[in-house]
MMTF fields as JSON, N, C-alpha, C and O atoms, coordinates in Angstrom:
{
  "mmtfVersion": "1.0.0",
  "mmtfProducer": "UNKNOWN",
  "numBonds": 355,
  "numAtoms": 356,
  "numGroups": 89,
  "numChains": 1,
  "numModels": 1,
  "chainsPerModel": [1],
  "groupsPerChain": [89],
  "chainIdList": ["A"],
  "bondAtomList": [4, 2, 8, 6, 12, 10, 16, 14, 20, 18, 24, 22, 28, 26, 32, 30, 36, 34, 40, 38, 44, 42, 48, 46, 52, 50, 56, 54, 60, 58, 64, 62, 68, 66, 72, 70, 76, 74, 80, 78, 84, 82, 88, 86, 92, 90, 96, 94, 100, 98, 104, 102, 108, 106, 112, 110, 116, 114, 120, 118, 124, 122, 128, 126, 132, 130, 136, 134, 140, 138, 144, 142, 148, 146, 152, 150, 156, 154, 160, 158, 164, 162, 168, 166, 172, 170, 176, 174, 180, 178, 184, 182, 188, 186, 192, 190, 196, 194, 200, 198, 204, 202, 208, 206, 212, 210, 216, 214, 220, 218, 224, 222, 228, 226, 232, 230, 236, 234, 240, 238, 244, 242, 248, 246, 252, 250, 256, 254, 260, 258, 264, 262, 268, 266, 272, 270, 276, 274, 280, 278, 284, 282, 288, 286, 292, 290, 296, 294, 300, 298, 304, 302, 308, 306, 312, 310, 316, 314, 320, 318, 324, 322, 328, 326, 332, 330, 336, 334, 340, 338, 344, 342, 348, 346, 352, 350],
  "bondOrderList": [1, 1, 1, 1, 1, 1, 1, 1, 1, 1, 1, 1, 1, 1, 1, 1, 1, 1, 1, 1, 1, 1, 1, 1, 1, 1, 1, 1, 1, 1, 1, 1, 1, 1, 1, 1, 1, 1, 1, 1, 1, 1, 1, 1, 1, 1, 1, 1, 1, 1, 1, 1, 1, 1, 1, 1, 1, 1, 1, 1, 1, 1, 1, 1, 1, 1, 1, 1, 1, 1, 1, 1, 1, 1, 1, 1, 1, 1, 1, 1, 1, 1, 1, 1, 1, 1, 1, 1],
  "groupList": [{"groupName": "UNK", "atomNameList": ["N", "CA", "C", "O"], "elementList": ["N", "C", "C", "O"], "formalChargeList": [0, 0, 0, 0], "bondAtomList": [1, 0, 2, 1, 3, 2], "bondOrderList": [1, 1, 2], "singleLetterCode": "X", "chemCompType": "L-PEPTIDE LINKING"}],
  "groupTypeList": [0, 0, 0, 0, 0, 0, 0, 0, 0, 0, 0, 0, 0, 0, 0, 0, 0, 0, 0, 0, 0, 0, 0, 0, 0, 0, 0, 0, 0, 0, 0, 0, 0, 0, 0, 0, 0, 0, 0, 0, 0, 0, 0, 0, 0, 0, 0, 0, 0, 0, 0, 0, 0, 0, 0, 0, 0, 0, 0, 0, 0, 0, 0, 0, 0, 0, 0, 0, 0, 0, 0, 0, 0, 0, 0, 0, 0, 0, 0, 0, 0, 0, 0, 0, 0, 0, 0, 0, 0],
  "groupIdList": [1, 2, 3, 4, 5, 6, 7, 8, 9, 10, 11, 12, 13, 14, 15, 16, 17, 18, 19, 20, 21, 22, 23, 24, 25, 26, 27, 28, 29, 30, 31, 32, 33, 34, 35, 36, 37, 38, 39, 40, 41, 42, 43, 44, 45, 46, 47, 48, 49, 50, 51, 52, 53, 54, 55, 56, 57, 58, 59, 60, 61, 62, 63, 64, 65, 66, 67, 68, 69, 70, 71, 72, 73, 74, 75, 76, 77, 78, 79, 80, 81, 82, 83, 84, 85, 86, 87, 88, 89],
  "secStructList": [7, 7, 2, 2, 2, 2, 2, 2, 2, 2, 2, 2, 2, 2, 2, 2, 2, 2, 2, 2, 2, 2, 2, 2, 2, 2, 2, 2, 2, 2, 2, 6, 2, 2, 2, 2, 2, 2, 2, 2, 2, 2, 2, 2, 2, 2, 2, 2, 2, 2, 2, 2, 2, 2, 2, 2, 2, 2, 2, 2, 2, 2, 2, 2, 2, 2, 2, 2, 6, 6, 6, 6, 1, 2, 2, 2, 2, 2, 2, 2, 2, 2, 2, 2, 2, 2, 2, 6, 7],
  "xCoordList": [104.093, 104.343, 103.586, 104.206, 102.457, 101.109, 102.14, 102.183, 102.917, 103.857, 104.691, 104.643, 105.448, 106.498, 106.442, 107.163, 104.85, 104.467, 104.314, 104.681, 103.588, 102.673, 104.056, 104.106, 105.698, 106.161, 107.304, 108.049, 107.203, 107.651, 107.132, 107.837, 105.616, 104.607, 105.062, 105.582, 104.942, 105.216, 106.341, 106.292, 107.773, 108.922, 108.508, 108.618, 108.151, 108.262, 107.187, 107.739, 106.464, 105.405, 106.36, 106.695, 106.737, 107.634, 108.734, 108.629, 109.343, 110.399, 110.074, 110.946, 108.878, 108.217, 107.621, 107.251, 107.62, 107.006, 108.285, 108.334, 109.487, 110.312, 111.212, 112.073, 111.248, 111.394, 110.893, 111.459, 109.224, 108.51, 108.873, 109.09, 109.025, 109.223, 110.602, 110.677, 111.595, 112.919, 112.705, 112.973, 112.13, 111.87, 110.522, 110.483, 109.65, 109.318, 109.438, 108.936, 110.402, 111.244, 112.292, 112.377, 113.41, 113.932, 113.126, 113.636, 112.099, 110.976, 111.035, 111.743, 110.229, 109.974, 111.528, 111.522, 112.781, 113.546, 114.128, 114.94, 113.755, 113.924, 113.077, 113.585, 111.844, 111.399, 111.482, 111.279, 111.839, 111.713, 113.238, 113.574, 114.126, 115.433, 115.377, 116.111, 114.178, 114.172, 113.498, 113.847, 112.66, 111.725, 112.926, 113.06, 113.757, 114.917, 115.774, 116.048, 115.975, 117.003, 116.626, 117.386, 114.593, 113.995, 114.129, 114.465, 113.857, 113.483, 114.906, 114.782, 116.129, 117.645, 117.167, 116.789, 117.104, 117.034, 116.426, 117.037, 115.308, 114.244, 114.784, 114.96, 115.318, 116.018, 117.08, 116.859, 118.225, 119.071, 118.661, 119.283, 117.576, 117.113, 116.9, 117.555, 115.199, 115.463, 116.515, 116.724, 117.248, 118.236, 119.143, 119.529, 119.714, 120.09, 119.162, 119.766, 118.011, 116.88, 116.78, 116.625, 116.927, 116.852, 118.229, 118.085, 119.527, 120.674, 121.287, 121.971, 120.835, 120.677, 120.03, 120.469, 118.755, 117.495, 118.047, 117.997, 118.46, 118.977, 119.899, 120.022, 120.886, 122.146, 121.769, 122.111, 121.003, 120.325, 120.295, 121.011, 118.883, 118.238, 118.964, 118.746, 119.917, 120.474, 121.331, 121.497, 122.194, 122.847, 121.946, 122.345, 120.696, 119.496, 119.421, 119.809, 118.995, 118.97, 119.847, 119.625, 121.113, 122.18, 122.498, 123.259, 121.823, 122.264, 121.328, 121.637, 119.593, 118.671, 118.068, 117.18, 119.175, 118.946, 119.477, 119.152, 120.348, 120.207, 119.353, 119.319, 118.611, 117.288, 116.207, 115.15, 116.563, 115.368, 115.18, 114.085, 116.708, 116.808, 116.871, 116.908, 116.875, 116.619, 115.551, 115.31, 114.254, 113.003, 112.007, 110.989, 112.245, 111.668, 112.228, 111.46, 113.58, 113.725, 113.2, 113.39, 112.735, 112.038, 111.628, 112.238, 110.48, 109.791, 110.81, 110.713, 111.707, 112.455, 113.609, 114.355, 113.816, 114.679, 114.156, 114.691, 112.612, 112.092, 111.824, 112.169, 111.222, 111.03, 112.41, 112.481, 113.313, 114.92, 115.287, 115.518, 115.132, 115.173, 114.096, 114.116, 113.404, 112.041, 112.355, 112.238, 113.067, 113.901, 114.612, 114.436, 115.5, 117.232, 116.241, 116.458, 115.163, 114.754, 113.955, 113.894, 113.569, 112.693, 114.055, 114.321, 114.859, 115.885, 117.108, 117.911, 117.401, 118.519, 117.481, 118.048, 115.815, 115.942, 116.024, 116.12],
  "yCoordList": [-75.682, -75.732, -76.882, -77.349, -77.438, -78.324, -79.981, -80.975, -79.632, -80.737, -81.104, -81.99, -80.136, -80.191, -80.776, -81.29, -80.203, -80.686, -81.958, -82.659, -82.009, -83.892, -84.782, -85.748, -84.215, -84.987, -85.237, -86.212, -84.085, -84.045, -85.333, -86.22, -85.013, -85.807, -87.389, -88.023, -87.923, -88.678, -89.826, -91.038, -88.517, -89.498, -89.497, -90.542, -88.706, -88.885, -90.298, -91.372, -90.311, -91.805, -92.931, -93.806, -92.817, -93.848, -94.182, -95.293, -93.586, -93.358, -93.791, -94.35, -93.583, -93.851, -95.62, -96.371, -95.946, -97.288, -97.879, -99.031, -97.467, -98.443, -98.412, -99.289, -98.002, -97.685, -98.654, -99.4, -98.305, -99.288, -100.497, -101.329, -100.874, -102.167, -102.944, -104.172, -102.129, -102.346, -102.94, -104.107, -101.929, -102.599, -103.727, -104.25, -103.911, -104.871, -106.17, -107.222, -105.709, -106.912, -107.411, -108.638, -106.642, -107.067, -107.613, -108.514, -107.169, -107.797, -108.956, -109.84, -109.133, -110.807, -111.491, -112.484, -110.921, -112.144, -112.183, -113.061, -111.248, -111.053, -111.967, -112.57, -112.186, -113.182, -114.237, -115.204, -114.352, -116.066, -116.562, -117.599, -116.123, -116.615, -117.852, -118.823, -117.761, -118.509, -119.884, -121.0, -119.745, -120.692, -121.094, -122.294, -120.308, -121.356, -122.6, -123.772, -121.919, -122.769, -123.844, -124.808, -123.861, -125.192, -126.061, -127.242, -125.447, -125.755, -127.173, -128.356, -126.338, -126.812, -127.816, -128.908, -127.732, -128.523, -130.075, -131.142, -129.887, -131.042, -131.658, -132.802, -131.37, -131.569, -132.521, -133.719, -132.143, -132.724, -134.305, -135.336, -134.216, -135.111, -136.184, -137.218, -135.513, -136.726, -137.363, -138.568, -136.226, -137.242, -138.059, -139.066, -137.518, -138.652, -139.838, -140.854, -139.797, -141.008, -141.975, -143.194, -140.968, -141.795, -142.798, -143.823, -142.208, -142.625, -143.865, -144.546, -144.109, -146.024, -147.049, -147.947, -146.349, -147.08, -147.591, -148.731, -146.331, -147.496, -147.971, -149.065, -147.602, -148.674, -149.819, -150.873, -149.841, -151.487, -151.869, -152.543, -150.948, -151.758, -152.278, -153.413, -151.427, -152.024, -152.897, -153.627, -152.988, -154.519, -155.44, -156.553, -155.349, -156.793, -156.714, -157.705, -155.717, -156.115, -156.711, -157.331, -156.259, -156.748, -158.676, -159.451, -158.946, -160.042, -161.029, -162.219, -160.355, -160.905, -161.43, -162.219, -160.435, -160.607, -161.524, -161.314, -162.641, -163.588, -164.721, -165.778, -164.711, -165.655, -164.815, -165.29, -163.813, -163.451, -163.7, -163.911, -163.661, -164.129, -165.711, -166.16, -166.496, -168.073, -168.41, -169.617, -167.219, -167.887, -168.249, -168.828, -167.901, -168.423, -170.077, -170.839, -170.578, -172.426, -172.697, -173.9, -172.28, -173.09, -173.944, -174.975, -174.161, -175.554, -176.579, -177.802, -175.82, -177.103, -177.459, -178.396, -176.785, -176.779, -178.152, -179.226, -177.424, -178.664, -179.964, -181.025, -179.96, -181.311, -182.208, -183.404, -181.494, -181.994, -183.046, -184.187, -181.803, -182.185, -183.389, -184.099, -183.204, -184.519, -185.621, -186.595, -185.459, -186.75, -187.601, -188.543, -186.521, -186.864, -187.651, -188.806, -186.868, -187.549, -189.249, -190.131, -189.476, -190.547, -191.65, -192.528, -191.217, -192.122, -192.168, -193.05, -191.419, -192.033, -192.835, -193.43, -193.026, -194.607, -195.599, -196.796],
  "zCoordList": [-280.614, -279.203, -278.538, -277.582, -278.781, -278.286, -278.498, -277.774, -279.925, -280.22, -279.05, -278.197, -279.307, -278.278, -276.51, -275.655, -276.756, -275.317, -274.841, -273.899, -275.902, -276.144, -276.047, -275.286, -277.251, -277.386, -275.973, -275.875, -274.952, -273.992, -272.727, -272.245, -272.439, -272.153, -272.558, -271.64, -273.574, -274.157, -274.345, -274.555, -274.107, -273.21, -271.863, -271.221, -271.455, -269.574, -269.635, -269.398, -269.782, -269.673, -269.987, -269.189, -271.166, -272.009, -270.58, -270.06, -270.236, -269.307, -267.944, -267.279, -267.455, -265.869, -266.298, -265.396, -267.397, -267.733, -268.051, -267.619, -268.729, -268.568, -267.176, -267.245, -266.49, -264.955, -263.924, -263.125, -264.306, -263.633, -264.018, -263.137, -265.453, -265.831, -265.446, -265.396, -265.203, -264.707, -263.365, -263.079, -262.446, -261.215, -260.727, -259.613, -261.632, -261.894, -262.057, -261.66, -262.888, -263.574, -262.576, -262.623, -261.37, -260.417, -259.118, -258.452, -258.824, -257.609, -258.122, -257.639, -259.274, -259.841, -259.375, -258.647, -259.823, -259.823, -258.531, -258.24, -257.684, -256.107, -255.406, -254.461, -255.702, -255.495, -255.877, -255.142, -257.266, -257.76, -257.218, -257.791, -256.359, -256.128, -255.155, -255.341, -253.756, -252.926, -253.674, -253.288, -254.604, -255.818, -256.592, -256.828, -256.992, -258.056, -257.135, -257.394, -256.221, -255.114, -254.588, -254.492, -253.885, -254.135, -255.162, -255.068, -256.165, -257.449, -257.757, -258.076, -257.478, -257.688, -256.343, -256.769, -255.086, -254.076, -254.635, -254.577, -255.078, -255.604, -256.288, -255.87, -257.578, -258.667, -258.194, -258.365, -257.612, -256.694, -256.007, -256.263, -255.17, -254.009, -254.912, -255.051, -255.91, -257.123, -257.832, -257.977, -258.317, -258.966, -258.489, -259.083, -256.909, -256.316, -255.655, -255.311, -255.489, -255.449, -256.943, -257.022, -258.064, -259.096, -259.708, -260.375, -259.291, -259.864, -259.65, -260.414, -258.158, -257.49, -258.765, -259.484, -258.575, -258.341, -260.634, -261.094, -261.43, -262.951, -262.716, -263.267, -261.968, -262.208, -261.623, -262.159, -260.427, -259.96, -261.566, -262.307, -261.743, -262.957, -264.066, -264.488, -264.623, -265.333, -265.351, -266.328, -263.999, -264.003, -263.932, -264.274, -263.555, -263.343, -264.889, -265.507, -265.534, -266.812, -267.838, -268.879, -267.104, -267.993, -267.38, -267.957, -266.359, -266.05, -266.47, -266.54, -266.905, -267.258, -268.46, -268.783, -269.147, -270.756, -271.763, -272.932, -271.452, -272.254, -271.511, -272.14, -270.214, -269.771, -270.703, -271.119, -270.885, -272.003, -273.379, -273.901, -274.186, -275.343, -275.769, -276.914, -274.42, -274.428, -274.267, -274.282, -273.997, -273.696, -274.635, -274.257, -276.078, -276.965, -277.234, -277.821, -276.781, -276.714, -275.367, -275.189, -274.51, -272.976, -273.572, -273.292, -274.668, -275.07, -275.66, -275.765, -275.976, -276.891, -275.745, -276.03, -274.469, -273.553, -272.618, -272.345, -272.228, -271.499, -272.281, -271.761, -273.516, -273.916, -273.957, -273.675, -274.305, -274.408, -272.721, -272.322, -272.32, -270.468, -269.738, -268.733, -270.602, -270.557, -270.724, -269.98, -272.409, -273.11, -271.724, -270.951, -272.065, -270.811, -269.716, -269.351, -269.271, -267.357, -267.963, -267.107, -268.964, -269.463, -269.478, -268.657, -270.834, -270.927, -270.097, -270.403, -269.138, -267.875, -266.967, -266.049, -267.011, -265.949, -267.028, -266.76]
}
């Protein structure tokens, strides 16, 4: 009978804790709803602040990058250009 009791005892706890934990568990996401929606707000603002700001970049980059892959001849560009300005006087 002491069994029976304990094991009576035993669901009811089990039962008032997953209960509690149920509504627990809905407060938290009752609250975290106004926090997700910032959360989405921010997310948003940045990414439209950020979505300008590479495509700039990457057309500058795309327009910059063979002055970049020519800058290892600058020396042989200018001395060339040196030549040319010496021998046309």
């Amino acid at each position: 009978m002491d069994i029976l009791a304990f094991l009576f005892l035993f669901i009811a706890v089990l039962v008032i804790f997953k209960i509690g934990g149920l509504i627990f568990k809905a407060a938290f996401f009752l609250i975290s709803i106004p926090l997700q929606i910032l959360a989405a707000l921010i997310v948003t603002v940045v990414l439209l602040a950020i979505v300008p700001i590479t495509l700039f970049s990457g057309i500058l980059g795309l327009i910059l990058l063979p002055l970049g892959l020519l800058a290892p001849l600058l020396p042989l560009l200018l001395i060339g250009f040196g030549i040319y300005l010496l021998a046309r006087r």
